[in-house]
KEZA-587040 format. One line per field, with one value per residue (C-alpha): residue number from 0; x, y, z. Coordinates in Angstrom, 1 decimal. Layout:
BEGIN
num: NUM,...;
X: X,...;
Y: Y,...;
Z: Z,...;
***
This chain:
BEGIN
num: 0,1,2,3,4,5,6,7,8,9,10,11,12,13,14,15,16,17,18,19,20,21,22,23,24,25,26,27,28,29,30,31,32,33,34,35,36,37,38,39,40,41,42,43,44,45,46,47,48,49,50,51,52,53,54,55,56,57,58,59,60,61,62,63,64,65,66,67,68,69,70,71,72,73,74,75,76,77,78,79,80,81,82,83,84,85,86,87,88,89,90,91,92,93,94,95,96,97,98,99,100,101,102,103,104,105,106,107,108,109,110,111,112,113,114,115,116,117,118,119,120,121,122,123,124,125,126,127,128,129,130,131,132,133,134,135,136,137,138,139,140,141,142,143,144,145,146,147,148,149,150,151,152,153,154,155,156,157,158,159,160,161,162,163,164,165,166,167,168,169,170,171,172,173,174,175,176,177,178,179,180,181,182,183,184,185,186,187,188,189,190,191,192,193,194,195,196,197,198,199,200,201,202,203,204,205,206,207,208,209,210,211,212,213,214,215,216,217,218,219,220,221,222,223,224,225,226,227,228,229,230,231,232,233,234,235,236,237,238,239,240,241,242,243,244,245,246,247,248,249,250,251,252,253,254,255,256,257,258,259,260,261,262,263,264,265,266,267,268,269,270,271,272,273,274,275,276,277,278,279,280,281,282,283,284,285,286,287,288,289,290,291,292,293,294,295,296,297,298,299,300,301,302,303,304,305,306,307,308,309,310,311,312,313,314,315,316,317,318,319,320,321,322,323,324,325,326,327,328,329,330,331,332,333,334,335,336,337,338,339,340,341,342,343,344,345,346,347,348,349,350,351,352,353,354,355,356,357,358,359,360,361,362,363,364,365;
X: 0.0,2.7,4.5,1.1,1.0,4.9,4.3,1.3,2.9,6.0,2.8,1.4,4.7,6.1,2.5,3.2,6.2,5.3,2.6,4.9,7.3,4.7,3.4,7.1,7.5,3.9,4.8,7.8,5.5,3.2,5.8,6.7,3.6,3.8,6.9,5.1,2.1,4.5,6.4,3.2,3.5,-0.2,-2.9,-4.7,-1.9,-2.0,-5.5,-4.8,-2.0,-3.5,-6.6,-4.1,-2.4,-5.6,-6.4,-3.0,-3.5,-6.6,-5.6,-2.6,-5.2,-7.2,-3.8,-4.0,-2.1,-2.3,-4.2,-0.7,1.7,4.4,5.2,8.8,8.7,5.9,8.1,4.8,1.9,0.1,-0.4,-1.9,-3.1,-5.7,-4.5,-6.9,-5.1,-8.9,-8.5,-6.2,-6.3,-4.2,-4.0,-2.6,-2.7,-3.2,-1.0,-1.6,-0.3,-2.2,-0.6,-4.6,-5.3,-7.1,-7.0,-7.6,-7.9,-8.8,-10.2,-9.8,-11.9,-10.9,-14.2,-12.1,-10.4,-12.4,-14.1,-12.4,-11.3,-13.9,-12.0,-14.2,-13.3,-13.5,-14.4,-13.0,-15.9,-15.4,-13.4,-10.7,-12.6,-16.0,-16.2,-16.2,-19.6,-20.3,-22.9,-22.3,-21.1,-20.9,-18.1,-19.0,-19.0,-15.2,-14.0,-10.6,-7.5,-4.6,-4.7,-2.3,-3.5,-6.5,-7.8,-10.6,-12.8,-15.8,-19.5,-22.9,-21.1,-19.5,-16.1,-15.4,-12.3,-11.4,-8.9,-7.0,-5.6,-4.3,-5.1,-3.2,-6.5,-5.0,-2.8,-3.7,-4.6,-4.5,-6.7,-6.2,-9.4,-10.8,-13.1,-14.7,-15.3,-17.9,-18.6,-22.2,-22.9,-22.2,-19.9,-18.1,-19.3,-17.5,-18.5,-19.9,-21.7,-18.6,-17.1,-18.6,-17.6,-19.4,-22.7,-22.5,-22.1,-20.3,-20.0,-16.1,-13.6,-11.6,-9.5,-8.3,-4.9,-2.7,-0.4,3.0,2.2,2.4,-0.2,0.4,-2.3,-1.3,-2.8,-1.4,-2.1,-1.0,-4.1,-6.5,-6.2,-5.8,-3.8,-3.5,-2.3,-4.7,-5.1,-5.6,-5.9,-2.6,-4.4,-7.7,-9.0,-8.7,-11.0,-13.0,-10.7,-8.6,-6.3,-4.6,-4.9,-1.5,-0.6,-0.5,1.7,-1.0,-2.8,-6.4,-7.5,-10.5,-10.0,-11.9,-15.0,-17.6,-18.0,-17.4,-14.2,-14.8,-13.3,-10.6,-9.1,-5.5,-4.2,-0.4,1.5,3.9,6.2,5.5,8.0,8.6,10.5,14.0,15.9,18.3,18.3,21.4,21.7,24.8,26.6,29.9,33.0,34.8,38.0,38.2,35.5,33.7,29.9,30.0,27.0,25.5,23.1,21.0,18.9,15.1,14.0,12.8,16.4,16.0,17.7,18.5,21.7,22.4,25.6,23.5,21.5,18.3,18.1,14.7,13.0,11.7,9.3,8.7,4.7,3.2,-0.3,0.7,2.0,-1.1,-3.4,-1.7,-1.6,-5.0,-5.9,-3.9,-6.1,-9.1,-7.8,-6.7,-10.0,-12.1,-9.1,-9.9,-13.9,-13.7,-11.5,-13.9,-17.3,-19.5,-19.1,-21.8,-24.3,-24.7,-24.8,-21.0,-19.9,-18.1,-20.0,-18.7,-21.5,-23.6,-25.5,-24.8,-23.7,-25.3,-23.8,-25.7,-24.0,-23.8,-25.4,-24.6,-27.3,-26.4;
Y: 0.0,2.4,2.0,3.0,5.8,7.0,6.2,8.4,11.3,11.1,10.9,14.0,15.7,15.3,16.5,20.1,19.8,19.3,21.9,24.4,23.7,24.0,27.6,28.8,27.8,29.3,32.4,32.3,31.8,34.4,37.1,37.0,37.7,40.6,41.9,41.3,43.5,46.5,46.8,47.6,50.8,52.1,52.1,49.6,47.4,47.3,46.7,43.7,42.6,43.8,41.3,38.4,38.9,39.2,35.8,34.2,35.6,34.3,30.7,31.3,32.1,28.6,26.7,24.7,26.6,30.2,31.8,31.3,31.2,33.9,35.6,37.3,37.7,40.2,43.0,45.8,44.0,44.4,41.2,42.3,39.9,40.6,40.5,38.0,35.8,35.3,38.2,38.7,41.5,40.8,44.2,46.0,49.2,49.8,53.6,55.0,57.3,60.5,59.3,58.1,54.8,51.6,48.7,45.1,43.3,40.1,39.5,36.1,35.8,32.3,30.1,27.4,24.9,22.2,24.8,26.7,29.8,32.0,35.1,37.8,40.2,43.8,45.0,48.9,50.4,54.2,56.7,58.5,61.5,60.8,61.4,58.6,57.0,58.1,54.9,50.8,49.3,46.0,44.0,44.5,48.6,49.6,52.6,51.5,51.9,50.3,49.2,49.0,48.1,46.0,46.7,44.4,45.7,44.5,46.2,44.9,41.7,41.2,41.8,44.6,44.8,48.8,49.5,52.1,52.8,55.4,56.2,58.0,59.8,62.2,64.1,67.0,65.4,61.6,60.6,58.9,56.3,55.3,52.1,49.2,45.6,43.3,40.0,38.7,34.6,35.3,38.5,41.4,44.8,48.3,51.2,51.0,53.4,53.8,57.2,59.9,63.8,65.7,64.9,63.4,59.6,58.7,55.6,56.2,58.9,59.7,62.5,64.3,66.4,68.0,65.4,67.8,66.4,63.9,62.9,60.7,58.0,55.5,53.5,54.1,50.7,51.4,54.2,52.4,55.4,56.1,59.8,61.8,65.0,67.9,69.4,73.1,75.0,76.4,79.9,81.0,81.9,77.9,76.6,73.8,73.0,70.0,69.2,72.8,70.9,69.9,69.5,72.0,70.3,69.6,66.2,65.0,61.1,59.1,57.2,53.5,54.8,52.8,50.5,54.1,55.9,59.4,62.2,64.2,67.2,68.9,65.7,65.2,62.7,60.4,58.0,53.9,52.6,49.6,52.0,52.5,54.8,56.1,58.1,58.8,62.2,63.0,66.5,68.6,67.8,71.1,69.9,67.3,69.5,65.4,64.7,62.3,60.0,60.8,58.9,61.3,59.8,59.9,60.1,63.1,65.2,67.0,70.5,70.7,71.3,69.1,71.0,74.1,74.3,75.7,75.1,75.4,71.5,70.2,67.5,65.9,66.2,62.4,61.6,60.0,62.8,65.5,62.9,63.6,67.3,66.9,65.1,67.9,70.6,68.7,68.4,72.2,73.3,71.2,72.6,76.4,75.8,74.6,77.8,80.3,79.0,81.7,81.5,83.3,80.3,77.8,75.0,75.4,75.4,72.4,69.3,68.7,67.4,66.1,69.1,72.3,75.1,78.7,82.0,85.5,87.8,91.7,94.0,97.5,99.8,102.9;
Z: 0.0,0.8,-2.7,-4.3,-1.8,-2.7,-6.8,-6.6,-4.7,-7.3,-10.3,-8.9,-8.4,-11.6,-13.2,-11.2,-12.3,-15.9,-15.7,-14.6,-17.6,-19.6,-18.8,-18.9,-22.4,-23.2,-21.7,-23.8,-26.9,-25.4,-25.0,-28.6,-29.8,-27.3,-28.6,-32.3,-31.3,-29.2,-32.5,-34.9,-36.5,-37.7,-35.9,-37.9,-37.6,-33.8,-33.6,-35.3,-33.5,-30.7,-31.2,-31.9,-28.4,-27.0,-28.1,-26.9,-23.6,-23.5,-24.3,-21.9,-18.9,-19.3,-18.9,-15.2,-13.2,-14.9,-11.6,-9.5,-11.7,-11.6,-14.9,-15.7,-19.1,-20.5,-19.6,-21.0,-19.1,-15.8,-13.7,-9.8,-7.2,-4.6,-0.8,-0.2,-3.4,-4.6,-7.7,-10.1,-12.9,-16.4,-18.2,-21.2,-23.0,-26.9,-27.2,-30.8,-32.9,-31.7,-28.3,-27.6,-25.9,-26.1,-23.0,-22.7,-19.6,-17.9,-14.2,-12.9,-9.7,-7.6,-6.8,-4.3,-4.5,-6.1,-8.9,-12.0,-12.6,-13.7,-16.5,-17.2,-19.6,-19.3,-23.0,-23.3,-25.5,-24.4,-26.9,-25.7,-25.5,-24.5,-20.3,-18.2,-16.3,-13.3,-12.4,-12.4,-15.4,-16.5,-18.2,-21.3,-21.2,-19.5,-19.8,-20.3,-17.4,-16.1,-12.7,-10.6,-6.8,-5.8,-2.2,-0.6,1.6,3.3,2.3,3.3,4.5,1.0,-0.4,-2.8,-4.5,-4.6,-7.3,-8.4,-12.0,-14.5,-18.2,-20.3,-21.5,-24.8,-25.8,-23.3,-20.4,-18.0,-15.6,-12.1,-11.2,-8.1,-8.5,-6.9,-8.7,-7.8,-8.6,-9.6,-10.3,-13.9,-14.6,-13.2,-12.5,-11.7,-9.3,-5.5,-3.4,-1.4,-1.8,0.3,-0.1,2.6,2.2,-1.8,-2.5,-6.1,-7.2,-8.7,-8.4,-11.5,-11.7,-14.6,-14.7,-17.0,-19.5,-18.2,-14.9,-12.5,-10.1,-7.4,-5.8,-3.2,-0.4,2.7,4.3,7.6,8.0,6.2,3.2,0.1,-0.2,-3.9,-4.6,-4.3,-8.1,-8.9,-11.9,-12.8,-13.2,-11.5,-15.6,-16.1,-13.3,-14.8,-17.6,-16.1,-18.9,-17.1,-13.4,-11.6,-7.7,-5.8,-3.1,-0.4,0.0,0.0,1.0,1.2,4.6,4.9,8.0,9.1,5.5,3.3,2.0,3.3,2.2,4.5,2.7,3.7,5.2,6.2,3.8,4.6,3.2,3.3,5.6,3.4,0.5,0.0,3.1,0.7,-2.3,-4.5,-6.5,-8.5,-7.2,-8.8,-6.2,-6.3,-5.9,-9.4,-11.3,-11.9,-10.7,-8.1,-6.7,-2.9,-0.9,0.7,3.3,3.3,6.9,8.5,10.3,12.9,12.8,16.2,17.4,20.6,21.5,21.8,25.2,24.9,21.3,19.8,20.0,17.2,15.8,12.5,11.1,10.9,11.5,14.6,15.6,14.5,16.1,19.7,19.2,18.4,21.7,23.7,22.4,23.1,27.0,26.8,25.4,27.9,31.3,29.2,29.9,32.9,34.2,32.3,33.6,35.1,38.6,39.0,38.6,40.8,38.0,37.4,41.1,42.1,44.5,47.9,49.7,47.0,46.6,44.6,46.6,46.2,46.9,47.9,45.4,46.6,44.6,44.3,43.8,40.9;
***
């Protein structure tokens, strides 16, 4: 019995094993039609291509195995996985010659263990040009992105998949996208009621800027937010027309409250611990006139001078920190009202014997 046992765990090991050979010489096959379709020329020429790699992928994302396996060849392609390991996006951009785009995607959602893979496809049927949805769509009507991050988050006891993503819009202007996928039995669908800006509920957020800038959007896992650069006009006379919006150095977020992302405006910015300490720029040493590489460190320095006593104390701007100043001024305003209560009435005169004491107050007569 225990040969059978040890020939069928060799069987099954050299099948993974197999299997895993297998996708890394269909990626290989894969990637060269990529490399095809990223050299086309004319438009109509990468549609075409375009709809040929489309179909490889495809055929690719069937293959046992293609949910988990790790890709390191398609250099120009998107592949992000869900926390939760039970999503994962496969996404691509189309740029053409009016430097215009065009995406393709695939979401495969994970239904356990013993069932297959279910791949949706997210069909990009909106023109460059034409503004984005504000409501639910379905699979088959995209408006075309690249993601980049998949958060999950829990909303009427299910799990939402919050994304965010870019598009390189036109020539004048990109967009950043907040969004939210859900699943139904059959098919995909994009945009929640999640986002709440003072008292107004949207469904996504998409943001458009100027194409000679650079907008950042990150989640900031360790606060439960997702922080982006405030936009403004780069003029007061263009208000309203965004492909003239850039940062203006100060920082909004949408912060995960009670099952919504709610808005906070003017928040404080930080970087994620998990990125590199150490920056290197490339200075003129005055001595051999030849640029030389420094590593300049990221974290916060403080100016202080310890060998000069009395030296002004100072302390770096986090949330953690704004949160405690925030508490103190909550105990100094409550200490402030309790000095400046009218001692006049009885009401605000301490108890000492359980009862409220009362004062005759003298009155002077004009």
């Amino acid at each position: 019995m225990k040969y059978i046992l040890l020939f069928l765990f060799i069987s099954l090991g050299l099948f993974d094993l197999n299997s895993q050979v297998n996708l890394v010489q269909k990626e290989k096959e894969l990637n060269e039609r990529l490399l095809d379709f990223r050299s086309a020329k004319t438009d109509q020429e990468i549609n075409k291509k375009g709809l040929e790699f489309r179909s490889a992928m495809l055929n690719f994302l069937k293959l046992e195995g293609a949910f988990t396996y790790t890709f390191t060849q398609l250099k120009t392609v998107a592949i992000i996985d869900s926390p939760d390991k039970l999503v994962r996006i496969v996404n691509w951009n189309l740029e053409y010659n009016d430097l215009s785009y065009a995406y393709a995607a695939f979401v495969m959602k994970s239904e356990g263990d013993d069932e297959p893979v279910k791949i949706i496809e997210l069909v990009d049927k909106l023109d460059p040009y034409t503004v984005k949805p504000e409501g639910v769509i379905d699979a088959k009507n995209w408006y075309g992105a690249l993601y980049y991050k998949i958060i999950p988050v829990e909303y009427n006891g299910n799990i939402e998949y919050t994304l965010l993503g870019w598009d390189g819009g036109t020539s004048g202007s990109n967009f950043k996208i907040i969004d939210v996928l859900t699943f139904t039995p059959n098919t995909a669908k994009l945009g929640s009621p999640l986002f709440v800006k003072k008292k107004t509920t949207s469904k996504r957020i998409i943001f458009e800027y100027s194409d000679k800038s650079v907008m950042s959007l990150k989640y900031d896992e360790k606060n439960k937010r997702i922080v982006y650069d405030h936009l403004s006009p780069e003029s007061s006379s263009l208000a309203g027309v965004f492909s003239y919006y850039v940062p203006d150095f100060s920082y909004d977020a949408y912060i995960w409250q009670e099952d919504k992302w709610v808005l906070e405006e003017d928040v404080i910015a930080v970087n994620s611990t998990g990125i590199n300490k150490h920056h290197t720029i490339y200075t003129l040493d005055p001595k051999t006139g030849k640029t030389k590489e420094e590593n300049i460190k990221e974290d916060w320095v403080n100016p202080e001078d310890p060998n000069k006593k009395g030296d002004i104390g100072h302390v770096a701007r986090t949330v953690e920190s704004e949160a405690a100043l925030n508490t103190d001024r909550e105990t100094l305003d409550i200490k402030d009202k309790r000095n400046k209560r009218d001692r006049r009435n009885p009401n605000g005169l301490s108890v000492t014997t359980g009862k409220y004491k009362k004062k005759n107050r003298r009155t002077t007569k004009p």
